[in-house]
Jmol script that loads the backbone (N, CA, C; Angstrom):
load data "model"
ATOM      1  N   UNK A   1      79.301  94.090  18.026  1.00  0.00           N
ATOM      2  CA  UNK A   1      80.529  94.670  17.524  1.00  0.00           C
ATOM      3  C   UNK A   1      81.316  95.241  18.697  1.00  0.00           C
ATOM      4  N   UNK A   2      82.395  94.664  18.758  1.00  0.00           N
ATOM      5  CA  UNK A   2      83.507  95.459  19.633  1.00  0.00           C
ATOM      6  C   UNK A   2      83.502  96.890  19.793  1.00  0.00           C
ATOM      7  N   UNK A   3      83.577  97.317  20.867  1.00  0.00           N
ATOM      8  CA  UNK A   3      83.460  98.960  21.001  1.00  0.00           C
ATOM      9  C   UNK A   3      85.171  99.329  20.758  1.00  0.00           C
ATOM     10  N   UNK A   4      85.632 100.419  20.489  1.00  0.00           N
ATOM     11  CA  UNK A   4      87.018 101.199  20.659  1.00  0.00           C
ATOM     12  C   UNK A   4      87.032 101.713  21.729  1.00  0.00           C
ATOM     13  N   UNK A   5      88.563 101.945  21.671  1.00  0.00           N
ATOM     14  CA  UNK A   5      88.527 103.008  22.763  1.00  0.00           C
ATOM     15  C   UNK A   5      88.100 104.710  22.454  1.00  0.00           C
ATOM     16  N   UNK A   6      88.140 104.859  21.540  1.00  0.00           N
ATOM     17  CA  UNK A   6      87.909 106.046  21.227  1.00  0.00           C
ATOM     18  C   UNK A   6      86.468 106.084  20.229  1.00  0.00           C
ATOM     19  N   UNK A   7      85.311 106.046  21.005  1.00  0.00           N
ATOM     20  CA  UNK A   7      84.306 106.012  20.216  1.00  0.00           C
ATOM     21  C   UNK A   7      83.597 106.783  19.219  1.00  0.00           C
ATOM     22  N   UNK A   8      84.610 108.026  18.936  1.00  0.00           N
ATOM     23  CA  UNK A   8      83.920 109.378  17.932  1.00  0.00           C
ATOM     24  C   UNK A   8      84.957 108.808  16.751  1.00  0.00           C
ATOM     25  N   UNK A   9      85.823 108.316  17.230  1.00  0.00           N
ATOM     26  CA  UNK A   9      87.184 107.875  16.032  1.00  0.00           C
ATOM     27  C   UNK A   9      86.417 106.599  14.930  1.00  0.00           C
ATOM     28  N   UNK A  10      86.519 107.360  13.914  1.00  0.00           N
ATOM     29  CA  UNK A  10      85.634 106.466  12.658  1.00  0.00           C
ATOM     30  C   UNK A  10      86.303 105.077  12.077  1.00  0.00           C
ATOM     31  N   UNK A  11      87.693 105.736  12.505  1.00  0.00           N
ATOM     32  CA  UNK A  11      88.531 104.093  12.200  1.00  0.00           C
ATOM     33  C   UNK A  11      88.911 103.056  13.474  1.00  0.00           C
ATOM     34  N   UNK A  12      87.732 102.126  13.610  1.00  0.00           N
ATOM     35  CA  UNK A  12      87.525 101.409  14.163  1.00  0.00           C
ATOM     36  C   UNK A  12      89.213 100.348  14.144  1.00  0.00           C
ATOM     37  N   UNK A  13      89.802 100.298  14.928  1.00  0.00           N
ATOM     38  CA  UNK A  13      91.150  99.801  15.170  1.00  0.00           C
ATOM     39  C   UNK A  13      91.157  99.175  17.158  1.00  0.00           C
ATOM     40  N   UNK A  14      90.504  98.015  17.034  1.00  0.00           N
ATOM     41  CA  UNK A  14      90.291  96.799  17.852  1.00  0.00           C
ATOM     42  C   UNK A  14      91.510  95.806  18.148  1.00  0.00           C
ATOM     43  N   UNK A  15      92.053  96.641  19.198  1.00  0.00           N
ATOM     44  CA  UNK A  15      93.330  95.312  19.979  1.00  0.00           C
ATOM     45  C   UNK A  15      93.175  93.951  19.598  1.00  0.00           C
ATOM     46  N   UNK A  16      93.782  93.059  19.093  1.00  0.00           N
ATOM     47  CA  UNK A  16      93.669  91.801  19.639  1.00  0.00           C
ATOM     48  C   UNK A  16      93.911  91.114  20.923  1.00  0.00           C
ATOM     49  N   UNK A  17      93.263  89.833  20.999  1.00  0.00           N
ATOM     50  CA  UNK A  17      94.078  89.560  22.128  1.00  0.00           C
ATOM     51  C   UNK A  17      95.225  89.344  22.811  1.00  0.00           C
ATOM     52  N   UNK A  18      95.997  88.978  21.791  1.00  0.00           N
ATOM     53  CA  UNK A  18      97.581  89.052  21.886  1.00  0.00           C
ATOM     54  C   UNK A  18      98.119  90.068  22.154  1.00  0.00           C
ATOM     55  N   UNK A  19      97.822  90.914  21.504  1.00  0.00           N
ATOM     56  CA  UNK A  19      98.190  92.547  21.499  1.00  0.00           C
ATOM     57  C   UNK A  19      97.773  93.251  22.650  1.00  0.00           C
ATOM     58  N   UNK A  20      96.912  92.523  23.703  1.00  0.00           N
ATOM     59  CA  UNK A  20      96.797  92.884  25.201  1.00  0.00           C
ATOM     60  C   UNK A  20      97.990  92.338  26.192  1.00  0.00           C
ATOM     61  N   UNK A  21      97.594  90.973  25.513  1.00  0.00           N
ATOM     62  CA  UNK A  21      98.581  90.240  26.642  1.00  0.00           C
ATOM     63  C   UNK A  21      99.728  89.970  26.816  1.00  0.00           C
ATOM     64  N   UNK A  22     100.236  90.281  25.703  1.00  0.00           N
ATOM     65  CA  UNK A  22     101.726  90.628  25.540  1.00  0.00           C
ATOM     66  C   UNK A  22     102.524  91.470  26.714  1.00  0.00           C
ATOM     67  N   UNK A  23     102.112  92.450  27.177  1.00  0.00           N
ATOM     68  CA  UNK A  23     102.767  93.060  27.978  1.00  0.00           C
ATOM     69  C   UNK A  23     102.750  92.495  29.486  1.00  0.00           C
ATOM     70  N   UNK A  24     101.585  91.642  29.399  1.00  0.00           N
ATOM     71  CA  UNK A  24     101.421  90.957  30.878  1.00  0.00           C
ATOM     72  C   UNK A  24     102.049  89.701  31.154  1.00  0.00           C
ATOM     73  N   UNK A  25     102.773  88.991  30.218  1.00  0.00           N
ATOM     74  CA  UNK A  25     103.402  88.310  29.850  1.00  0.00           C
ATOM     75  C   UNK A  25     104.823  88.505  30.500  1.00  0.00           C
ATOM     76  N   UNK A  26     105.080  89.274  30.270  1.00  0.00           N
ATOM     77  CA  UNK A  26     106.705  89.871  31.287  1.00  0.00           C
ATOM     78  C   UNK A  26     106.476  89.918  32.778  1.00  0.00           C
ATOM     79  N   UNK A  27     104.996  90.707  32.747  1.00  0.00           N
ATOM     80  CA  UNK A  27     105.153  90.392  35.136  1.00  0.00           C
ATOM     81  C   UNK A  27     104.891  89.430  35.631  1.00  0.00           C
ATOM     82  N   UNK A  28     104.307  88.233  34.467  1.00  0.00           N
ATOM     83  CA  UNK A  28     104.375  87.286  35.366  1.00  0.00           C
ATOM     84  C   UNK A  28     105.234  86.257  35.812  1.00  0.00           C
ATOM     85  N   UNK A  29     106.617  86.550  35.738  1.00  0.00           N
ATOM     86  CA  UNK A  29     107.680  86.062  36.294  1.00  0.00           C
ATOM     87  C   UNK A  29     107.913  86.366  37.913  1.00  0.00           C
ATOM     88  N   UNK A  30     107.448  87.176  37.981  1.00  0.00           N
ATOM     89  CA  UNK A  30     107.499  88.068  39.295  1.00  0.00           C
ATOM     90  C   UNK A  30     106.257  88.114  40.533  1.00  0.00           C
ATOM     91  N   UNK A  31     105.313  87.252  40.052  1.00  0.00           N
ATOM     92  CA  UNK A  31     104.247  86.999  40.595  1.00  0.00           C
ATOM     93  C   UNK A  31     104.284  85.555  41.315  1.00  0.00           C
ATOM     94  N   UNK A  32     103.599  85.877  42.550  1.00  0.00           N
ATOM     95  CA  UNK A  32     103.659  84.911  43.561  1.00  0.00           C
ATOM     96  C   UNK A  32     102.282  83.631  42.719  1.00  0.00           C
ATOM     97  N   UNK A  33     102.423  82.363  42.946  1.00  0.00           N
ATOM     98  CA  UNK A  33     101.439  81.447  42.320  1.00  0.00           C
ATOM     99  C   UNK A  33     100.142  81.905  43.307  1.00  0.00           C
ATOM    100  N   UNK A  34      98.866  81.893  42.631  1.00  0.00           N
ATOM    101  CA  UNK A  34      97.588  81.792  43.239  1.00  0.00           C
ATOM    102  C   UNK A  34      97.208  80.691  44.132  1.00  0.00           C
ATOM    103  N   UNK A  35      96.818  80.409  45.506  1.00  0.00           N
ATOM    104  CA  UNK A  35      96.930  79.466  45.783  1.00  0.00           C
ATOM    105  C   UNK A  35      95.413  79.356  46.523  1.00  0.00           C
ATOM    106  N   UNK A  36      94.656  78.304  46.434  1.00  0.00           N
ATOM    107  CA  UNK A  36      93.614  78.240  46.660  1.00  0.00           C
ATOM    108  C   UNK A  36      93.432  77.933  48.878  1.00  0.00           C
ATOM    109  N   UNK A  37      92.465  78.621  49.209  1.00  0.00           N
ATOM    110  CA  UNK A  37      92.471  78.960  50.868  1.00  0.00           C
ATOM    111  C   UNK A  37      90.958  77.999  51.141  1.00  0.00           C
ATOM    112  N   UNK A  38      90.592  77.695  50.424  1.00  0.00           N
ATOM    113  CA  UNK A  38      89.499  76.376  50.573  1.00  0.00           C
ATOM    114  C   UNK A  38      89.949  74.876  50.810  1.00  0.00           C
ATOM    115  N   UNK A  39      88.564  73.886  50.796  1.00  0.00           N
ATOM    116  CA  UNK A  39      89.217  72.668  50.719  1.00  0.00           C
ATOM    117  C   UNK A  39      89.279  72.220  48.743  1.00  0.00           C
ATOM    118  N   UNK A  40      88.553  73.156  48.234  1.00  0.00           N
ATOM    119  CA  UNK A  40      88.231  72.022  46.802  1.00  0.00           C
ATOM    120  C   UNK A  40      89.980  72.752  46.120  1.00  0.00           C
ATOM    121  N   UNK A  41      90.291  72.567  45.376  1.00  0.00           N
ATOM    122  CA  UNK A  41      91.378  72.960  44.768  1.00  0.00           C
ATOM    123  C   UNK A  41      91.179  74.200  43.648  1.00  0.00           C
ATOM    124  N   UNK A  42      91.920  74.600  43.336  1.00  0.00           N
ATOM    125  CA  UNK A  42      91.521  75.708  42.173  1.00  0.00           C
ATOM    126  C   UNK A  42      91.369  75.241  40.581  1.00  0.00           C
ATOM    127  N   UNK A  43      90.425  75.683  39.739  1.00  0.00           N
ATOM    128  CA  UNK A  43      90.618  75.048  38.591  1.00  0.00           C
ATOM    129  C   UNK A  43      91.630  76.075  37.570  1.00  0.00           C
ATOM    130  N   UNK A  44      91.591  76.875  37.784  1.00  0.00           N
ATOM    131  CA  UNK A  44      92.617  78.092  37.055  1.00  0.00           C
ATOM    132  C   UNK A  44      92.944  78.549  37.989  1.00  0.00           C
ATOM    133  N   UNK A  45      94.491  78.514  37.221  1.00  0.00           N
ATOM    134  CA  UNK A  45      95.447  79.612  37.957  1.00  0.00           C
ATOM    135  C   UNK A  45      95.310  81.049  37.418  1.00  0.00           C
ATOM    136  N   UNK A  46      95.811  82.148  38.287  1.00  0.00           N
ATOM    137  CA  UNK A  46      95.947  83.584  37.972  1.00  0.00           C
ATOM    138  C   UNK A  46      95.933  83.838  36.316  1.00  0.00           C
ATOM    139  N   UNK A  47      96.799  82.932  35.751  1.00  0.00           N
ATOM    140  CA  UNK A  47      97.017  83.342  34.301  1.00  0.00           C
ATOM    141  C   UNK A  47      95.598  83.263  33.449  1.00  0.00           C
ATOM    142  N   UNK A  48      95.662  82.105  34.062  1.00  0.00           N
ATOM    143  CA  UNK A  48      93.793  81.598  33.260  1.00  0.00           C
ATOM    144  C   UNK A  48      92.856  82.756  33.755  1.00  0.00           C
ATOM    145  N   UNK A  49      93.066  82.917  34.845  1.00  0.00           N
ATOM    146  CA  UNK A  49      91.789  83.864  34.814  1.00  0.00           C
ATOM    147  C   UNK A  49      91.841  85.238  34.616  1.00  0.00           C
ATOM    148  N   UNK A  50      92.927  85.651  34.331  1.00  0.00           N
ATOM    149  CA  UNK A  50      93.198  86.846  34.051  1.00  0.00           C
ATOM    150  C   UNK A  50      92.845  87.102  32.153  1.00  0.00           C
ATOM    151  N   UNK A  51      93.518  85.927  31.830  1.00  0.00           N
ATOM    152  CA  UNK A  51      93.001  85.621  30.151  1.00  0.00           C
ATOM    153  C   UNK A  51      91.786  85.673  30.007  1.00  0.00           C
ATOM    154  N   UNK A  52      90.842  85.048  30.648  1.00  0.00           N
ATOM    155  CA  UNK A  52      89.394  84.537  30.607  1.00  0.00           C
ATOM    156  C   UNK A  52      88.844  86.532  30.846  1.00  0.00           C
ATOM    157  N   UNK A  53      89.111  87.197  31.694  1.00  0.00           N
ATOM    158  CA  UNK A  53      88.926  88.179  32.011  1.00  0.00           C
ATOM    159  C   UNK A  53      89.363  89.858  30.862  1.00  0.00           C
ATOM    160  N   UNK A  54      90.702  88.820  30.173  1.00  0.00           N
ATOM    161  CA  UNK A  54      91.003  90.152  28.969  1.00  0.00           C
ATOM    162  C   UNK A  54      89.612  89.430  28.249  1.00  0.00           C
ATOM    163  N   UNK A  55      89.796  88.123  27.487  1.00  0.00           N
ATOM    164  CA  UNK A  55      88.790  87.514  26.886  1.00  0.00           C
ATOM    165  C   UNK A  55      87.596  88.146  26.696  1.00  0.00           C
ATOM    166  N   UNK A  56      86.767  88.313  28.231  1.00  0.00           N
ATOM    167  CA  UNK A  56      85.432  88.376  28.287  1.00  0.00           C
ATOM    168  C   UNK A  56      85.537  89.908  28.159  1.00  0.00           C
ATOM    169  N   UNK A  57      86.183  90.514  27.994  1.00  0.00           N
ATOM    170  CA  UNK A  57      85.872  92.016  27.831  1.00  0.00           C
ATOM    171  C   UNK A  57      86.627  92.733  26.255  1.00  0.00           C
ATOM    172  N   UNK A  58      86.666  91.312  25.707  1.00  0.00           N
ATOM    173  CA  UNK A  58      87.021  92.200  24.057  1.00  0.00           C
ATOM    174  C   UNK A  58      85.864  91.323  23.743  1.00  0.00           C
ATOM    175  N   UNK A  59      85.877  89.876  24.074  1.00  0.00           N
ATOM    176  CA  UNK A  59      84.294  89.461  23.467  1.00  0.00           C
ATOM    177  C   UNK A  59      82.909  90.207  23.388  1.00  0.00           C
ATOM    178  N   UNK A  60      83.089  90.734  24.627  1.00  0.00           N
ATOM    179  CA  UNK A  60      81.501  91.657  25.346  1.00  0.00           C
ATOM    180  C   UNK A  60      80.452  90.598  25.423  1.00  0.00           C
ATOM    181  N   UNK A  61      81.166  89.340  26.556  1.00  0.00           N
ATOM    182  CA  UNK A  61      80.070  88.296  26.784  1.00  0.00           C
ATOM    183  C   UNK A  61      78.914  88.937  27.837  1.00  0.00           C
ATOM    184  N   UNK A  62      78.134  88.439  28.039  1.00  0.00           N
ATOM    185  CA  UNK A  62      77.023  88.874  28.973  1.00  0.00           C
ATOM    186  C   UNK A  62      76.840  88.647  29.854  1.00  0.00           C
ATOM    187  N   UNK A  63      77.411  87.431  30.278  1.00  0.00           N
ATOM    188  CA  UNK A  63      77.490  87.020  31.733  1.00  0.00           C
ATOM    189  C   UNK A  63      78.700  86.010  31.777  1.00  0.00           C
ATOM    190  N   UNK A  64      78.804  85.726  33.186  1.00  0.00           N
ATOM    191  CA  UNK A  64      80.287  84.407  33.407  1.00  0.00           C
ATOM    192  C   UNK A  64      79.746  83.463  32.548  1.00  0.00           C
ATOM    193  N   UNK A  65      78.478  82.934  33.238  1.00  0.00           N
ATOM    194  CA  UNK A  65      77.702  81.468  32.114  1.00  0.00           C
ATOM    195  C   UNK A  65      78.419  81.558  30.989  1.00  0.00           C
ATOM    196  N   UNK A  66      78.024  82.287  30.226  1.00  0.00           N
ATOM    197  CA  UNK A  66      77.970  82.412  28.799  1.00  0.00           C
ATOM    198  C   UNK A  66      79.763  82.421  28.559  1.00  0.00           C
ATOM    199  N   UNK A  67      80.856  82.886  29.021  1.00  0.00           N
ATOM    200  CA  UNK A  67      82.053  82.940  28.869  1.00  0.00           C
ATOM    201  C   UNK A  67      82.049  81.719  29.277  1.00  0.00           C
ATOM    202  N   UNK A  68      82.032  80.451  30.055  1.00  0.00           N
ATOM    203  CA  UNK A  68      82.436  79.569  30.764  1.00  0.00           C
ATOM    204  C   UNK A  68      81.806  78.768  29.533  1.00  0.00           C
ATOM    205  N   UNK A  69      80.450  78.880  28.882  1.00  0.00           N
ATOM    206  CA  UNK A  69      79.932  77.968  27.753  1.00  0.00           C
ATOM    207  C   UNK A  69      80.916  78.331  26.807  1.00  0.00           C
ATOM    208  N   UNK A  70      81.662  79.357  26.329  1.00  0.00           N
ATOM    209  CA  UNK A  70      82.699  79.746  25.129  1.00  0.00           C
ATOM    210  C   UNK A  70      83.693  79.193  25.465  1.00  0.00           C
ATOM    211  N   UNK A  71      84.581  79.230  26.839  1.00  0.00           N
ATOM    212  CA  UNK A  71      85.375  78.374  26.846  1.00  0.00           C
ATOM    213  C   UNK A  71      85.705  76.972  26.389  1.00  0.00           C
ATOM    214  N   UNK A  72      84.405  75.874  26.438  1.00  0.00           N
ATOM    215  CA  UNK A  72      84.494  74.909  26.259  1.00  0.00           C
ATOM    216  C   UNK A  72      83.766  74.468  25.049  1.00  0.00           C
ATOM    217  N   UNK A  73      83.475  75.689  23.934  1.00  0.00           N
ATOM    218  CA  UNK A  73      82.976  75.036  22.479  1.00  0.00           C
ATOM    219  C   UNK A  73      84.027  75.531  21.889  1.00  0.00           C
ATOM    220  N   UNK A  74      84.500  77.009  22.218  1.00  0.00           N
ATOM    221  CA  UNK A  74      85.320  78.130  21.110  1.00  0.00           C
ATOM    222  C   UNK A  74      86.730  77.473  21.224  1.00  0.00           C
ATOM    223  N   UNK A  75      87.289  77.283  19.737  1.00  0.00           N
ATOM    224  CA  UNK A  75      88.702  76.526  19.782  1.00  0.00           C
ATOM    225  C   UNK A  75      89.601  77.695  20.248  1.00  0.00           C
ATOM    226  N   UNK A  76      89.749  79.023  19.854  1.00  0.00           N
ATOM    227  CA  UNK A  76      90.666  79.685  20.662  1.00  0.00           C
ATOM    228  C   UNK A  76      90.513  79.703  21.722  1.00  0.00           C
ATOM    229  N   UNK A  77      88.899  79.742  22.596  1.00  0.00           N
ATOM    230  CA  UNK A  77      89.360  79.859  23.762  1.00  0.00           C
ATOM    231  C   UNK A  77      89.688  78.620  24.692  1.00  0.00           C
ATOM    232  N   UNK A  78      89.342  77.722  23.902  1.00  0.00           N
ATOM    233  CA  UNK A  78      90.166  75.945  24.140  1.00  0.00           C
ATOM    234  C   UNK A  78      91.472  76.111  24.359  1.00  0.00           C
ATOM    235  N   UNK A  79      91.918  76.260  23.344  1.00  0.00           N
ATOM    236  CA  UNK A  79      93.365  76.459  23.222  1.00  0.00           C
ATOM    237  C   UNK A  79      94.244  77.595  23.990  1.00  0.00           C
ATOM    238  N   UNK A  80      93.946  78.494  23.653  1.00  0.00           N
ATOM    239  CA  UNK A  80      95.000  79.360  24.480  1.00  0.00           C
ATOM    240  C   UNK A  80      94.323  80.304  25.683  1.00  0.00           C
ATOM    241  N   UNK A  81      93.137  80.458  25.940  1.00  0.00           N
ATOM    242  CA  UNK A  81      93.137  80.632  27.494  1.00  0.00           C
ATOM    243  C   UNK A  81      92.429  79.873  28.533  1.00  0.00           C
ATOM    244  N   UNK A  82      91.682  78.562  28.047  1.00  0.00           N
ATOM    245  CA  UNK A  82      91.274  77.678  28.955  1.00  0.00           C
ATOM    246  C   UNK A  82      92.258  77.056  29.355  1.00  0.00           C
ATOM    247  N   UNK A  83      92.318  76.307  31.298  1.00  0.00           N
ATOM    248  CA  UNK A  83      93.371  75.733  31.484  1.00  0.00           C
ATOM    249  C   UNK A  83      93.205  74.302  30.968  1.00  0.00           C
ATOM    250  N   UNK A  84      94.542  73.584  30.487  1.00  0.00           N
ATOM    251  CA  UNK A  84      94.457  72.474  29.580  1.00  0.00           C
ATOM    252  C   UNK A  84      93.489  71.240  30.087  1.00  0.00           C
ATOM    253  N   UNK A  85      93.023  71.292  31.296  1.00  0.00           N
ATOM    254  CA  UNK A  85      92.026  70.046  31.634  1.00  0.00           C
ATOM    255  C   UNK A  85      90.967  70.363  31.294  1.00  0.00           C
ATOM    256  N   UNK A  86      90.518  71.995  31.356  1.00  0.00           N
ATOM    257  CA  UNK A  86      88.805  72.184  30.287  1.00  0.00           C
ATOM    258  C   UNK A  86      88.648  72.672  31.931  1.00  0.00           C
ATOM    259  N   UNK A  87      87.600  73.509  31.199  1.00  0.00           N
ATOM    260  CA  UNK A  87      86.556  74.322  32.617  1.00  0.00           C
ATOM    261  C   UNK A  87      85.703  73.242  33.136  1.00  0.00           C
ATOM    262  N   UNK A  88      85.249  73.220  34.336  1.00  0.00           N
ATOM    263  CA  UNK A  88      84.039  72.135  34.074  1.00  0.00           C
ATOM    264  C   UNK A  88      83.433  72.383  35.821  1.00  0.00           C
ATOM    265  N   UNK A  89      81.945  72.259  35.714  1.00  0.00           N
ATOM    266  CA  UNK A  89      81.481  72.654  36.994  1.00  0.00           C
ATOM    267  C   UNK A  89      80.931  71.120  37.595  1.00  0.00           C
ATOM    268  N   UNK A  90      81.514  70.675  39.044  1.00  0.00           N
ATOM    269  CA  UNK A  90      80.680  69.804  39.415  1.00  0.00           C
ATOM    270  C   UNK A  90      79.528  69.906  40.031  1.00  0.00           C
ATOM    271  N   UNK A  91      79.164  68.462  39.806  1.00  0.00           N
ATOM    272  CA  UNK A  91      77.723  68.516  40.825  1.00  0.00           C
ATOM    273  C   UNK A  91      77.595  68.994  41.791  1.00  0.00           C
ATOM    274  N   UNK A  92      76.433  70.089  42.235  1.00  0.00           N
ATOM    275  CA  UNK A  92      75.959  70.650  42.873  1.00  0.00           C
ATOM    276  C   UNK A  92      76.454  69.802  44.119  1.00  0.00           C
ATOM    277  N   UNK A  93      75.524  68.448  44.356  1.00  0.00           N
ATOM    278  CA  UNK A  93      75.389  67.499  45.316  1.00  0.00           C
ATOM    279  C   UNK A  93      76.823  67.375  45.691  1.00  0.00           C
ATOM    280  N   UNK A  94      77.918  66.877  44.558  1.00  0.00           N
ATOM    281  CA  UNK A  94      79.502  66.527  45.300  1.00  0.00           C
ATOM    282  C   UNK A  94      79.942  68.313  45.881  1.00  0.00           C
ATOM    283  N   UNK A  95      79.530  69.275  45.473  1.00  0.00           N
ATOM    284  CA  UNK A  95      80.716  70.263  46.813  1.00  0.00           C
ATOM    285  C   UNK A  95      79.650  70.065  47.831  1.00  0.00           C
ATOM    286  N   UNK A  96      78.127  69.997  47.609  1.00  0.00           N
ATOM    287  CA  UNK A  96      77.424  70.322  48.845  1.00  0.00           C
ATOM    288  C   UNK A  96      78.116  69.339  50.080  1.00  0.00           C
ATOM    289  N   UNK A  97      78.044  67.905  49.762  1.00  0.00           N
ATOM    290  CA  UNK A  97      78.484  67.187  50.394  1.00  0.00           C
ATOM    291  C   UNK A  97      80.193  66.745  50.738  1.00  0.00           C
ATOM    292  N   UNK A  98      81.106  68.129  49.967  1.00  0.00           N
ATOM    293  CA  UNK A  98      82.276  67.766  50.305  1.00  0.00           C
ATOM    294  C   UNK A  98      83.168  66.429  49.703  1.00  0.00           C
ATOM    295  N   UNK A  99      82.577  65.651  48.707  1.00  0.00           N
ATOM    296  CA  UNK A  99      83.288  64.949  48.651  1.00  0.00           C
ATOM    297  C   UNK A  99      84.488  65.501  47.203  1.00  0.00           C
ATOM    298  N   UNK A 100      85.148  64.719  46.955  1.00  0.00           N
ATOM    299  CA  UNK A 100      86.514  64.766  46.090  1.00  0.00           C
ATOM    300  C   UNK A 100      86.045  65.121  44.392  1.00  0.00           C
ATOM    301  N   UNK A 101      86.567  66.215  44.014  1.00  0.00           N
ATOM    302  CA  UNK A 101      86.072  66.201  42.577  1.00  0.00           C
ATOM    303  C   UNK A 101      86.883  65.654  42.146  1.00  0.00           C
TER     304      UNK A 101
END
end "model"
wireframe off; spacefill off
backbone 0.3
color backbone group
């Protein structure tokens, strides 16, 4: 069960997620793009992971794993905060060896 913010307060009244991100929604006009300083490319941008991040802390997932497995079964988090190509981790072997995901 979702915790409140006010945990002695008996009427349990739980933000949605919308109702977070709404306001973050306006600065990001004003924000420089995330840009990846490696060779592999980035799979989410700032927005995605900032979603994934309100996400995992109204969910109360337990670890990244487990948010990164919700991303790619849970239809909301399909839909509106995974980025539209899907999360997806490659083979160990292709970054070890550098080649092209």
């Amino acid at each position: 069960m979702p915790r409140t913010f006010h945990p002695h307060d008996k009427k349990q009244n739980v933000p949605s997620f919308h109702e977070l991100w709404q306001p973050v929604e306006n600065v990001f006009i004003s924000m420089p793009p995330l840009e990846a300083r490696g060779n592999r490319p980035l799979q989410m941008n700032f927005e995605h992971q900032l979603k994934s991040l309100v996400f995992f802390h109204l969910e109360e997932h337990t670890s990244g794993r487990h948010l990164l497995q919700i991303l790619e079964e849970d239809d909301f988090a399909r839909k509106v905060i995974a980025p539209p190509e899907g999360v997806k981790n490659p083979p160990a072997e292709q970054v070890a060896l550098g080649l092209p995901l």
